[in-house]
ZALUM-970984 format. One record per residue: z, x, y of N, C-alpha, C in turn; residue in one letter. Coordinates in steps of 0.001 Angstrom, whole numbers, plus 500000, padded with zeros to 6 digits. Atoms other than C-alpha are relative to their C-alpha. Layout:
% residues N
ZXYZXYZXYa ...
This chain:
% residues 534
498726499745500675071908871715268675501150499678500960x 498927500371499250074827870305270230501091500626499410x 499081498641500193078064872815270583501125498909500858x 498632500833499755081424871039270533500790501099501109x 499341499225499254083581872591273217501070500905498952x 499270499904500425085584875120271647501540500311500715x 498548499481499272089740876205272065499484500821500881x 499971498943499140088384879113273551499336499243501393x 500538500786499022086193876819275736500848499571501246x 498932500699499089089126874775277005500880500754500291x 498935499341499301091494877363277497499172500749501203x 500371499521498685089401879379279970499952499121501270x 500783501135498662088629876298281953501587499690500649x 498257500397499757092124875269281556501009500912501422x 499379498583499958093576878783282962499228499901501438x 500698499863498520091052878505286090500552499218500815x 500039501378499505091638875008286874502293500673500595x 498389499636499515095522876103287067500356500197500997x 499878498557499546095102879689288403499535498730501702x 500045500357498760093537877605291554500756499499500697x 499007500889499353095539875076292155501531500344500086x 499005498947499457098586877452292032500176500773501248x 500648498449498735096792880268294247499777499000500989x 500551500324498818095406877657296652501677499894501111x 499330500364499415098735876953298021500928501154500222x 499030498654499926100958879622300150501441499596499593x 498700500000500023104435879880299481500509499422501115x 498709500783498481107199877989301748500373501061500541x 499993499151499047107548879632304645502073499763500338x 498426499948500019111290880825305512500717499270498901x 499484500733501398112372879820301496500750501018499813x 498746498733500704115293881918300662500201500007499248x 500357499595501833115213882251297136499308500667500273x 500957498747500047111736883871297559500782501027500749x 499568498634499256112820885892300605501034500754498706x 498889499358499920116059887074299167499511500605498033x 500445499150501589114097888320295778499081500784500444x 500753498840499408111318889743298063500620501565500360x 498952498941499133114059891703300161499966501004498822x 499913498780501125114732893593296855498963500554499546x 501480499273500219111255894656296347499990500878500946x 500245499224499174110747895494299407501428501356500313x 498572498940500045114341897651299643499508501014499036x 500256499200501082113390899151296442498348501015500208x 501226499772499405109758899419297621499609501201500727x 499705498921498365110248901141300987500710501037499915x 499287498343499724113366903326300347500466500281498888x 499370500109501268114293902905296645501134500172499875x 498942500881500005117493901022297177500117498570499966x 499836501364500221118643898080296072500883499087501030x 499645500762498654120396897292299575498855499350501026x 501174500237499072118399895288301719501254499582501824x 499253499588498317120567895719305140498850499684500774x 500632499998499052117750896175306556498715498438500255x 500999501275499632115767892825305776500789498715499968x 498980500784500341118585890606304944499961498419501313x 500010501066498714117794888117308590499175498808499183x 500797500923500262115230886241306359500612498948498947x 499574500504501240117149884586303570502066499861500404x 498609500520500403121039883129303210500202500475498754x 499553499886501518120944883706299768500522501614499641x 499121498564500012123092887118299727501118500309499019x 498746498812500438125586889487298069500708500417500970x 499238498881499018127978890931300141500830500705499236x 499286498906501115129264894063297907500729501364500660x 499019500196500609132205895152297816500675498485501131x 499311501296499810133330892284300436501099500669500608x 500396501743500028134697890232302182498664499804500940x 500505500330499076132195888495304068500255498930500495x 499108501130499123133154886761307289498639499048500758x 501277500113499280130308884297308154500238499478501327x 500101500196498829129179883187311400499858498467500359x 499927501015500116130155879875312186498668498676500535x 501353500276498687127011879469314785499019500417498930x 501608499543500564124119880872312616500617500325498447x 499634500266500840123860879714309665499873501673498547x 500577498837500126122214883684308707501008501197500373x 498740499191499070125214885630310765501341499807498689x 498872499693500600128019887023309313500525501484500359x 499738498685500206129844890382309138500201500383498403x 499412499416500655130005892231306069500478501257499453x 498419498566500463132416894972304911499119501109499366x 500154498778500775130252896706302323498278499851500355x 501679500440499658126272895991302217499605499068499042x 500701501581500422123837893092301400499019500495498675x 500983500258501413121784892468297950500181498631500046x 500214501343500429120630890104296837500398499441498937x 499035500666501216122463887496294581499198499533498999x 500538500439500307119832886915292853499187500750498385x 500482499170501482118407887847288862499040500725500234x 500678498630500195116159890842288378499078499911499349x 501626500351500124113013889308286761499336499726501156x 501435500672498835110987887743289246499777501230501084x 500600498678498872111325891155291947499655501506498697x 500523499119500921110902893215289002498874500009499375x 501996500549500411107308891772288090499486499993501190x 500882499904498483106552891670291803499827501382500146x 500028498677499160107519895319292634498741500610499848x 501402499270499535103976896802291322498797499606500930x 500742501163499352102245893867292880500450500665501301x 500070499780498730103713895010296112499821501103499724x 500823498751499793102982898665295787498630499594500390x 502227500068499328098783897411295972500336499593500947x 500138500991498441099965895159298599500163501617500992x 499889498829499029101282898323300495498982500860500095x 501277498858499887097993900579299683499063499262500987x 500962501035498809095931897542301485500112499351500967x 499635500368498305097888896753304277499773501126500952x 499848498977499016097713900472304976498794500290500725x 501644499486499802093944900218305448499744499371501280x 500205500790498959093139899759309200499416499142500614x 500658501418499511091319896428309513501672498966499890x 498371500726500181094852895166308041501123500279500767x 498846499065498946097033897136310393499564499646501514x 500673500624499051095062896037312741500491498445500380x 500153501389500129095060892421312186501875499979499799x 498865500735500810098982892258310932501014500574501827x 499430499299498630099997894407314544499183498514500925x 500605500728498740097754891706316903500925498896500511x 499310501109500077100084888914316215499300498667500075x 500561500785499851097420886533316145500127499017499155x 500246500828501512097066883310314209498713499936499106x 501220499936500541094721882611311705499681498456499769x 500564500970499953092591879585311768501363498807500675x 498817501118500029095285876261311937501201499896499699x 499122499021500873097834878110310082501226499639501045x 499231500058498348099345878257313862500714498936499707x 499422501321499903099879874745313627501163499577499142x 498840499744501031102419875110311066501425500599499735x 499262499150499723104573877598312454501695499043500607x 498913501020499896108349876196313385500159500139501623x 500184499423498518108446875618317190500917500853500659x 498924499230499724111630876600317488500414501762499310x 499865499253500965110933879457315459499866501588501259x 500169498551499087110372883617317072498521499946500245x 501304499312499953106578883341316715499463500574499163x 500910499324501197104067885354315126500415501592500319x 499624498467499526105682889126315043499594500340498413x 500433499432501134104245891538313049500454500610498753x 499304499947501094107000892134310577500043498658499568x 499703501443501090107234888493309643498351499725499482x 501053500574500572103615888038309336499619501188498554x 499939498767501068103742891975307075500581498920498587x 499477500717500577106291890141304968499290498370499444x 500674501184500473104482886856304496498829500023498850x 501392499829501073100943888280303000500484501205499067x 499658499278500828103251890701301146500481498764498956x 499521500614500650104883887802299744499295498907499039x 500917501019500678102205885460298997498828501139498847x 501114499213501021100045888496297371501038500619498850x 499791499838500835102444889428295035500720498843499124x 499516501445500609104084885761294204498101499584499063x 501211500758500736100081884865293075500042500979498732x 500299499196501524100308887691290406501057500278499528x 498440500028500448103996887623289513500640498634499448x 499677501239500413104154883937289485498946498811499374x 501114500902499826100755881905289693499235500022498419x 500691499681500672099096884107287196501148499992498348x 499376500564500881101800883686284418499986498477499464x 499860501301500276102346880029284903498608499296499366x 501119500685501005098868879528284082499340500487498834x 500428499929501732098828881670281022500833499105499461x 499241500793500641101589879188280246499486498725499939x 500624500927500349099739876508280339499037499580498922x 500929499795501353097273877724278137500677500135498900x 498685499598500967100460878680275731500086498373499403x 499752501608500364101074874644275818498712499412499556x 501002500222500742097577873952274843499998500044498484x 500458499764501562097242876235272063500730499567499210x 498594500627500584100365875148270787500069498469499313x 500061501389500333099863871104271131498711499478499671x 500727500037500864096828872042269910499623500062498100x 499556500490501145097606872376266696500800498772499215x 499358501365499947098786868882266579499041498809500365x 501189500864499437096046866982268189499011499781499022x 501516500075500610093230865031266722498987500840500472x 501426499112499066090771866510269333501040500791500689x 499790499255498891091412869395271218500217499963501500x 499915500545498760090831867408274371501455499290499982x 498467500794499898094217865384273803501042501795500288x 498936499026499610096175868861273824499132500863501634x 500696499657499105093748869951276811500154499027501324x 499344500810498746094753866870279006501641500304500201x 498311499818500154098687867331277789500277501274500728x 499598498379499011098403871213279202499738499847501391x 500229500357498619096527869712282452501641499286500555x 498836500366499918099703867240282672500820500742500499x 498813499489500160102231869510282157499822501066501097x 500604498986499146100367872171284736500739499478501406x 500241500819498790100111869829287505500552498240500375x 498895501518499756101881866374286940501859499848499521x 499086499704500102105288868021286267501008501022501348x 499540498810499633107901870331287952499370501315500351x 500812498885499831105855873069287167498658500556500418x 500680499802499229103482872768289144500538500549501839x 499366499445498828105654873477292864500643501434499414x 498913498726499804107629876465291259498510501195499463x 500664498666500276104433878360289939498849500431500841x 500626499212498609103189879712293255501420500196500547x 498416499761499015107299880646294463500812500745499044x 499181498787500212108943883809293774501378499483499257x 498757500722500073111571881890291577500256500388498645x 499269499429501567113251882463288020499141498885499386x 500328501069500833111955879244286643499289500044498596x 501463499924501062108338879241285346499929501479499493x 500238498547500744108792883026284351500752499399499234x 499208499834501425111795882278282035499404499202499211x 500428500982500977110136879164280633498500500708499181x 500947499395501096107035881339279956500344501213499431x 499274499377500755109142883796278654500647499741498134x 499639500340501003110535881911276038499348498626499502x 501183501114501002107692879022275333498941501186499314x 501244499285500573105014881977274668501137500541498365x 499929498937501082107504883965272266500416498662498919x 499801501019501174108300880533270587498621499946499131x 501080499834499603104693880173270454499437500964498566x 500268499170500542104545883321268743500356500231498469x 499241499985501482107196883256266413499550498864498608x 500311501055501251105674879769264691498635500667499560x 501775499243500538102006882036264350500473501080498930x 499620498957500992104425884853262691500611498602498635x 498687501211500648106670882003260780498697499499498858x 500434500968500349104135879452259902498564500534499465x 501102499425499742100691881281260230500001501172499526x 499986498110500912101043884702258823499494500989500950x 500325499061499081100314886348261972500612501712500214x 499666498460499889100419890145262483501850499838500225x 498297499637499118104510891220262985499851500477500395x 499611499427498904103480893133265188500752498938501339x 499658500678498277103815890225268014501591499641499820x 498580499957499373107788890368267459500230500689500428x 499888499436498583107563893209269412500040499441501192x 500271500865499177106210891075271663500758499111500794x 499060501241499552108675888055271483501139501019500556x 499144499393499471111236890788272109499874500409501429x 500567499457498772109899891798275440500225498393500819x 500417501600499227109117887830276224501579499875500381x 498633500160499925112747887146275521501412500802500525x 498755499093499067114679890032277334499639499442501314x 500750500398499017112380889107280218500712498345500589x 499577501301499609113289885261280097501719500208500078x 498671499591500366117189886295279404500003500798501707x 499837499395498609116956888780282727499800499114501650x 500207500648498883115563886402284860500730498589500495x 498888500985500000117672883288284102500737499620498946x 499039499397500896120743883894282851500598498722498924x 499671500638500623121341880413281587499314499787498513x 500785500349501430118340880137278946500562500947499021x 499440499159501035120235883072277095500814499350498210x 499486500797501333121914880366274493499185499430499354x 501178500800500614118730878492274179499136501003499124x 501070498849500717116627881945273570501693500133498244x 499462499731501406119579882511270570499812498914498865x 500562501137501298118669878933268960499238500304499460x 500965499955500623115329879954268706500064501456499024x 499547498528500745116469883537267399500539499359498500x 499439500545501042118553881636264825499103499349498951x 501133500552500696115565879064263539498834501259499346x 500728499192500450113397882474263119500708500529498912x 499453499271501242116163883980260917500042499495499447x 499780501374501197116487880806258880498542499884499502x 501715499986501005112558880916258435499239500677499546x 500594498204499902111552884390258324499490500283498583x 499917498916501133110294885282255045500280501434499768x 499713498630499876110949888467255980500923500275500947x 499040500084498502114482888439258137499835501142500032x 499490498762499690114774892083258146498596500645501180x 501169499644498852111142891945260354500625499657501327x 499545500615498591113345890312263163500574501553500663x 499183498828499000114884893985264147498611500081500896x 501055499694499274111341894138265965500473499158501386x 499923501110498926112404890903268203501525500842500612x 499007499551499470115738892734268805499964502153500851x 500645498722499306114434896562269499498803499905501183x 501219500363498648111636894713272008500613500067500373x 499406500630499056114334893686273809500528501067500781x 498989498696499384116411896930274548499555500635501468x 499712499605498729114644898140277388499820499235501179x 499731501162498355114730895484279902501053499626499894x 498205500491500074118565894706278953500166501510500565x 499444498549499985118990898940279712499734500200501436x 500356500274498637117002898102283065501141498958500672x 499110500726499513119378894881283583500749500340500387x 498387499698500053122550896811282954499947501110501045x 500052499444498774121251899363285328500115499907501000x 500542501141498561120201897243287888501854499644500569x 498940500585500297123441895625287383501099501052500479x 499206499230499721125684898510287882499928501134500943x 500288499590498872123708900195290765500230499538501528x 499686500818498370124649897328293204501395499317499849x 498691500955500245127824895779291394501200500851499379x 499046498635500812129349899137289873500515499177498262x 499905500651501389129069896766286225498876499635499413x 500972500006500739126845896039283742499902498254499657x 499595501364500430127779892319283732499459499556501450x 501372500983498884125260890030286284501139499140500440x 498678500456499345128349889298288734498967499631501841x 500612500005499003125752888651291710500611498850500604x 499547501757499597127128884799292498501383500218500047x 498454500211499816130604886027292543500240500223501484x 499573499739498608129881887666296110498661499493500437x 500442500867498807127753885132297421499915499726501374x 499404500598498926127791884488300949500250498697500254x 499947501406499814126875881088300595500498498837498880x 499487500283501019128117878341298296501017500324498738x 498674499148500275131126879882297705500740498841499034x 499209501204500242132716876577296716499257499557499053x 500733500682501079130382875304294117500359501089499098x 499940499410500872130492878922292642500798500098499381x 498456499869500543133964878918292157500658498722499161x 499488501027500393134368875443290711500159500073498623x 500205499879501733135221875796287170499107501191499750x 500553498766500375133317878483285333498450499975500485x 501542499708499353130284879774287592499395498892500403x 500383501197499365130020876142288834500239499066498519x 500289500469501152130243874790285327501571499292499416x 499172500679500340132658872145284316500353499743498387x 499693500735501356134534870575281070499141499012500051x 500782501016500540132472867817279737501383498786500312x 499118501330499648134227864305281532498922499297500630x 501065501836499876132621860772282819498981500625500911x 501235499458498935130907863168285480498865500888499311x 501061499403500613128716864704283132498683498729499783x 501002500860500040126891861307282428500011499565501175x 500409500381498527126782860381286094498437501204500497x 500877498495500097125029864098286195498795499813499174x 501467500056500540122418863071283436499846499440500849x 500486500599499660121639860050285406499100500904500753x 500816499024498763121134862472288170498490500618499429x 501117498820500415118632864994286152499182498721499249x 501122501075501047116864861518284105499298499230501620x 501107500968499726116146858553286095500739499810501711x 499422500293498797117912859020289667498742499987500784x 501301499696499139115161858486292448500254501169501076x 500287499117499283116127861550294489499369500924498738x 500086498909500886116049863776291428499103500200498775x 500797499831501099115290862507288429499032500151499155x 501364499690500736112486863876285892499202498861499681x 500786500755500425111555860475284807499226499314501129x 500327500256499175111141859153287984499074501072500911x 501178499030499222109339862259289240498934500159499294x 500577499776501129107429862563286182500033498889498898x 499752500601500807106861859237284470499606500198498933x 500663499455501128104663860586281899500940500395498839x 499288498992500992107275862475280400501280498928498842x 499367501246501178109071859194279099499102500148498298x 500323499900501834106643859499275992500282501061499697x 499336498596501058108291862511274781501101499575499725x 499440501140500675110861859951273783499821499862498636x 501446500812501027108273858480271411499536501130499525x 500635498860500228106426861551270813501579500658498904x 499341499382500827109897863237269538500224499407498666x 499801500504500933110635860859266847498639500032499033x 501252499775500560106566861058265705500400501118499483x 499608498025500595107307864873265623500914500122498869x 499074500051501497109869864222263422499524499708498474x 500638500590501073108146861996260966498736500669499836x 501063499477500962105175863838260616499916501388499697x 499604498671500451106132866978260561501372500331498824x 498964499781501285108362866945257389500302501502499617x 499884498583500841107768870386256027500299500869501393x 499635499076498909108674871612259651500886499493500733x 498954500758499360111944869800260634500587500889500621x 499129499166499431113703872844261273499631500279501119x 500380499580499003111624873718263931500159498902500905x 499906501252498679111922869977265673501280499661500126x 498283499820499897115689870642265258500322500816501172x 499538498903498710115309873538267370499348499401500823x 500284500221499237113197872240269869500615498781500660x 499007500852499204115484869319270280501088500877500189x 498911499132499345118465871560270387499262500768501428x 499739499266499030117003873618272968499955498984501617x 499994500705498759116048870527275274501423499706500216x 499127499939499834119346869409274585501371500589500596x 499630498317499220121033872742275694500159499669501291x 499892499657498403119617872579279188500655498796500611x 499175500996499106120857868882279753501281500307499384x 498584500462499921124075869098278886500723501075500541x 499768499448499243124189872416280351500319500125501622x 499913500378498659123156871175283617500380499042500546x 499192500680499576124896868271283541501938500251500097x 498820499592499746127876870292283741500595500684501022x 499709499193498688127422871977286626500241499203501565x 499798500611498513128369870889290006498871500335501079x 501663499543499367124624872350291522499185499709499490x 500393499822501047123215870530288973498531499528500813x 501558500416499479120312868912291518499934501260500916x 500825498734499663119600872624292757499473500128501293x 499835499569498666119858872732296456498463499139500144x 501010500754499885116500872018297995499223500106499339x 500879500017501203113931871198295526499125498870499679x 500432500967500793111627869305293826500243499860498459x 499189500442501047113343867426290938501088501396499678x 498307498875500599116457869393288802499076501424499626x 500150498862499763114897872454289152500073501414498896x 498773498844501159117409874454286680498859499160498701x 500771500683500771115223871991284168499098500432499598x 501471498970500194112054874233284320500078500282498495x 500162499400501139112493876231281672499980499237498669x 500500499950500813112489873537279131498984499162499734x 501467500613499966109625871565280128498937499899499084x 501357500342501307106948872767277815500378500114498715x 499070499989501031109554872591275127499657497867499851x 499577501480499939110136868735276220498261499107499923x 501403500467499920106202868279276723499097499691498434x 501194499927501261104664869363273221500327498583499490x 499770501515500880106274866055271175499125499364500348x 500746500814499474103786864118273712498683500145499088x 501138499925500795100649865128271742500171499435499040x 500018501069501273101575862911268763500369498449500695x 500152501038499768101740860208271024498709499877500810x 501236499973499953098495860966272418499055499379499127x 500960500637501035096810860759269043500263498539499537x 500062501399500028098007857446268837499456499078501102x 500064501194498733097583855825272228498059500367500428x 501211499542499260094174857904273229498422499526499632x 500906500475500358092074856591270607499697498510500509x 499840501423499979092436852618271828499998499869501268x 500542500210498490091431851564275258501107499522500732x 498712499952499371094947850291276109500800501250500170x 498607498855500066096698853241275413499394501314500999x 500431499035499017094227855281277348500265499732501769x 499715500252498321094705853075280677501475500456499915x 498537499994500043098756853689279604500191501371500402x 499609498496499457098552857364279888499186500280500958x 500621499509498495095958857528282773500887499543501272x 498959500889498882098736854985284584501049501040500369x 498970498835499513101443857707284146499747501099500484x 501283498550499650099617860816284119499574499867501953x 500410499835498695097801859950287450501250499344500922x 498589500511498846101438858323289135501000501570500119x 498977498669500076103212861830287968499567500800500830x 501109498970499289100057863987289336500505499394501634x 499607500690498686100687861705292690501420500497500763x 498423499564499942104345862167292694500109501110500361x 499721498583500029104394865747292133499313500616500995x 501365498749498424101426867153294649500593499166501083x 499514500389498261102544864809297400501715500730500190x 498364499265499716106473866479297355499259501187500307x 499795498449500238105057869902296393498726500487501658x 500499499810499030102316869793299343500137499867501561x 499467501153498772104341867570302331500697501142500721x 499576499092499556105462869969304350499956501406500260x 499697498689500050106433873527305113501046500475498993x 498733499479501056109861873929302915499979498740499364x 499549500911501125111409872459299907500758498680500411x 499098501540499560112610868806300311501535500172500352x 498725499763499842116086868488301886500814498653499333x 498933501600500809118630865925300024501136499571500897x 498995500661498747120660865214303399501209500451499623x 498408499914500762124204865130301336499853500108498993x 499718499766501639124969866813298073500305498714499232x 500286501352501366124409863959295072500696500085499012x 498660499062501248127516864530293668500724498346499490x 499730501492499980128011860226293233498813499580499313x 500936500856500361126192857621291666499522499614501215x 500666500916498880125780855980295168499149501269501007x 501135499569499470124479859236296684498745500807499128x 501031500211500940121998859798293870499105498908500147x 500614500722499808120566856594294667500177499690501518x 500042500136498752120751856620298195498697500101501035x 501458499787499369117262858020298714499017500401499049x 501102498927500951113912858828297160499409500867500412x 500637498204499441112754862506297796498489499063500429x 501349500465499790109037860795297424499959498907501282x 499978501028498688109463857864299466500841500235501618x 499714499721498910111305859124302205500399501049501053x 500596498826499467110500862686302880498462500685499622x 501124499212500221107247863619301371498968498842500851x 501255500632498828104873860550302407500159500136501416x 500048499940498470106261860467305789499113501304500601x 500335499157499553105449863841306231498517499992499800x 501252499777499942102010863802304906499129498685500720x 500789501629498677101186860235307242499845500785500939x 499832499359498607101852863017309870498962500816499884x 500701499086500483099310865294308380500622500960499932x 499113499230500279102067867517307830499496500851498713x 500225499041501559100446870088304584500459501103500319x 499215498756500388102039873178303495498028500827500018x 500962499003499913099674875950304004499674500499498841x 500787499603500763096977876885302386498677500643500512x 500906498668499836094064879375302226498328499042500998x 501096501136499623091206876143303246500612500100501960x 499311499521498397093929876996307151498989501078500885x 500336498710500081092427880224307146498724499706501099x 500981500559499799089294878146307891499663499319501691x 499883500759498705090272876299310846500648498554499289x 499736501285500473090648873271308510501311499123499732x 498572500800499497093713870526309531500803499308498958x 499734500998500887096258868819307445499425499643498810x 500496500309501209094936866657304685498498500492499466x 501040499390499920091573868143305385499722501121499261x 500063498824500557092404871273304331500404500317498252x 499661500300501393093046869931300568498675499476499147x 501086500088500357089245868855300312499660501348499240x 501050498959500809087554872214299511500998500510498217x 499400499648501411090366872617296305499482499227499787x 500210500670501339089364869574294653498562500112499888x 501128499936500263085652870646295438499930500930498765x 499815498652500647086283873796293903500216499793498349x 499694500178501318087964872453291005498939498918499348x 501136500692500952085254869599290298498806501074499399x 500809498918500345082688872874290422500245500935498239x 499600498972501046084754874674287799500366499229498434x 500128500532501411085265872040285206498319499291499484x 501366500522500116081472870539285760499213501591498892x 500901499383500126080089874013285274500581501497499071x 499701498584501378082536877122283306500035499508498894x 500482500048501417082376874946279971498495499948499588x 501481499886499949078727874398280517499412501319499346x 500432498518500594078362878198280433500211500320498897x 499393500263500890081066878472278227499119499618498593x 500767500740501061079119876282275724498717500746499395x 500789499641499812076063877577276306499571501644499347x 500116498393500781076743881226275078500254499635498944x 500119500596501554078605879697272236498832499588498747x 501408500860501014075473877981271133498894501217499882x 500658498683500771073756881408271202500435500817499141x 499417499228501135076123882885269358499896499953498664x 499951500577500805076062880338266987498739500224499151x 500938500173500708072318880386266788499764501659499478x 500012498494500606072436884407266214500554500134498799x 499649499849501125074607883865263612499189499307498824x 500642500571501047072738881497261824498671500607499548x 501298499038500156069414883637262229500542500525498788x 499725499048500353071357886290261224500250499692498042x 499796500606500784072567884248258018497992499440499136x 501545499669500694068904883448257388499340501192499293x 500988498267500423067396886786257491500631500707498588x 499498499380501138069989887783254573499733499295499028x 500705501017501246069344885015252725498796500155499387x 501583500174500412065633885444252707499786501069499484x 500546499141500218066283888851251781500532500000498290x 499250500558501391068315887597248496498522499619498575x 
């Protein structure tokens, strides 16, 4: 009896294959974003305050509340300020960490770990990685490090790859075979953006799986007749994505809007709006414990980028000729742009207009999902930060990724069946996958862009890929990872993942399958035996 792989099949495998290749890789070492979202864990953590005074050396990215702060012209970290430090930073991502670090704190306290985190020793090759110019291995930075990487894998890692599975099930319903929406979720995992931000303490891949799952949800309530309970649900998803980055808040109301327009039942939506209440009651808390307001004023007392924040509204300009200089930037620029980092993603082009035409009886919904891609570019081509400090690609872009991805599955079912169209998407697919792991692995920190790309000529002045990531990895330059631990060097230490991962797709659908097909044959017994008793 031969047993077709099922959804459930491919999503577990899917969800592993992720979960690894997330987890295998530590976090950027001295990344201030993470730090300066850790700091508030740990503040909150340690003395339950939302000042971090006391950790504030690791991260730039600051508050100084009430102000002023006078920085230090010599260190780029130095300053004086007037009132005390927080962090400028949104209140999802340390608010999903904080229980995550509580375990971390029960198992550091256990003395093999206290041990080991006091010696100052390195671990395996790890050493080799360290910045020379840096303090060393002291036992508060190394505390801080395996605090940071153990709660970023279950705050960040372990989301992003239920979101992957989210984009499956999703562009599964669209697919001839299941395998076409099962490569499109691999894609979108690992030959996109979202693959560097979901292992890093960052707003991104939470808000985007914030508000792709409750989309997600809402077309199973909408379309599908699924329980209402799960607008509870979306309400929770969507305060969540709304808390953590404050821009998707217009996009999450499109999709709010398309639900009330489809709802057979609008008056079920107070569920999506009563989810929401207590993580906005936490926000406004949050919010008025460190800012004395209920209004997310964190970027007004910045220490850094003072000058971008202030440019027009929160960095955010009128719409003039620099807004399309700005797409270029976020499309096809070679430091930045998505297409160029991600050629794959050109057939969602193609793919959107399919979506259109064959989905007739569901336009409204490919209205909204173009409005919401729409949204973030013209949002972020309005901003003057719009290529997002150091990074791989536009960054701010995350969130609508698996928005911009699904359309691709109707160009799948066209191209996948026909032996050209399969070398066409293995050509992009494996150049994106290339693209993306060599930036997101090359190094210790996030790519630097030399001079803000605020021009056409310095937009094209350099390619992130070509002239910071290969160099670095010709050097054997890799970002740390757990294979270090080992002793194992550089590119070396990137072998035992792809062993790992050939192991896990050779052999969990196998199993996978394998029970299935007992299940199957139990049922059919079972289906006998009543029959025969007929």
């Amino acid at each position: 009896m031969t047993v077709q792989p099922s959804r459930r099949t491919y999503a577990i495998t899917l969800f592993l294959i992720l979960l690894i290749c997330y987890g295998y890789f530590l976090p950027k070492w001295a990344d201030w974003g993470a730090n300066s979202r850790a700091d508030m864990v740990y503040a909150f953590g340690d003395h339950g305050t939302l000042i971090i005074d006391d950790y504030h050396t690791n991260t730039g990215d600051l508050a100084c509340f009430p102000g002023p702060f006078k920085a230090d012209p010599n260190d780029l970290l130095g300053g004086d300020c007037t009132g005390h430090f927080y962090s400028d930073k949104s209140l999802g991502p340390s608010l999903l960490a904080l229980p995550f670090y509580m375990v971390f704190k029960a198992v550091a306290a256990l003395p093999p770990i206290q041990k080991f985190i006091a010696s100052g020793k390195g671990i395996g090759s790890m050493s080799d990685t360290l910045n020379p110019d840096g303090k060393g291995i002291r036992p508060d930075a190394v505390y801080q490090y395996m605090a940071l990487a153990f709660m970023t894998f279950f705050a960040s890692a372990v989301p992003s790859a239920f979101l992957g599975v989210i984009v499956f099930l999703m562009s599964a319903r669209f697919a001839k075979k299941d395998s076409y929406a099962f490569l499109l979720a691999l894609a979108f995992g690992l030959a996109t953006m979202a693959f560097p931000y979901s292992n890093a303490l960052y707003q991104h891949q939470l808000a985007s799986f914030g508000a792709f799952t409750g989309f997600y949800l809402l077309w199973r309530v909408i379309y599908e007749k699924a329980s209402l309970r799960w607008l509870w649900v979306v309400g929770v998803l969507f305060s969540f994505a709304a808390i953590t980055e404050y821009p998707i808040v217009p996009a999450l109301g499109i999709l709010f809007l398309w639900a009330l327009w489809r709802m057979p039942n609008r008056i079920a939506l107070y569920r999506v709006v009563i989810g929401a209440i207590p993580l906005f009651i936490a926000f406004a808390a949050f919010n008025y414990a460190a800012f004395h307001t209920i209004i997310p004023v964190g970027y007004e007392y910045s220490t850094n980028w003072q000058g971008e924040h202030q440019s027009g509204f929160l960095s955010l300009q009128l719409p003039s000729v620099d807004n399309l200089v700005r797409l270029y930037g976020l499309t096809f620029s070679p430091i930045r742009g998505i297409f160029i980092t991600s050629p794959f993603l050109l057939l969602a082009i193609w793919g959107y207009y399919l979506m259109w035409k064959e989905l007739k009886d569901k336009r409204g919904a490919v209205i909204t999902i173009g409005l919401f891609i729409a949204f973030f570019l013209f949002y972020n081509s309005s901003s003057v930060m719009w290529w997002g400090g150091f990074t791989i690609g536009p960054r701010y872009l995350v969130p609508m990724l698996p928005f911009f991805v699904l359309p691709i599955i109707f160009v799948f079912n066209r191209l996948l069946d026909k032996r050209w169209g399969q070398i066409l998407v293995g050509v992009l697919v494996a150049f994106s996958a290339f693209s993306i792991w060599a930036m997101n692995i090359a190094g210790q920190t996030w790519p630097d862009v030399g001079v803000s790309p605020t021009t056409f000529a310095t937009m094209t002045a350099s390619n992130t890929l070509v002239n910071y990531s290969l160099p670095l990895l010709q050097q054997g330059n890799v970002a740390r990872n757990y294979a270090m631990i080992l002793g194992l060097p550089g590119l070396v230490s990137i072998i035992p993942l792809f062993v790992l991962l050939v192991a896990v797709y050779l052999i969990v659908p196998r199993l996978l399958n394998r029970r299935e097909a007992h299940h199957q044959l139990q049922n059919q017994g079972l289906k006998n035996a009543i029959g025969g008793t007929r």
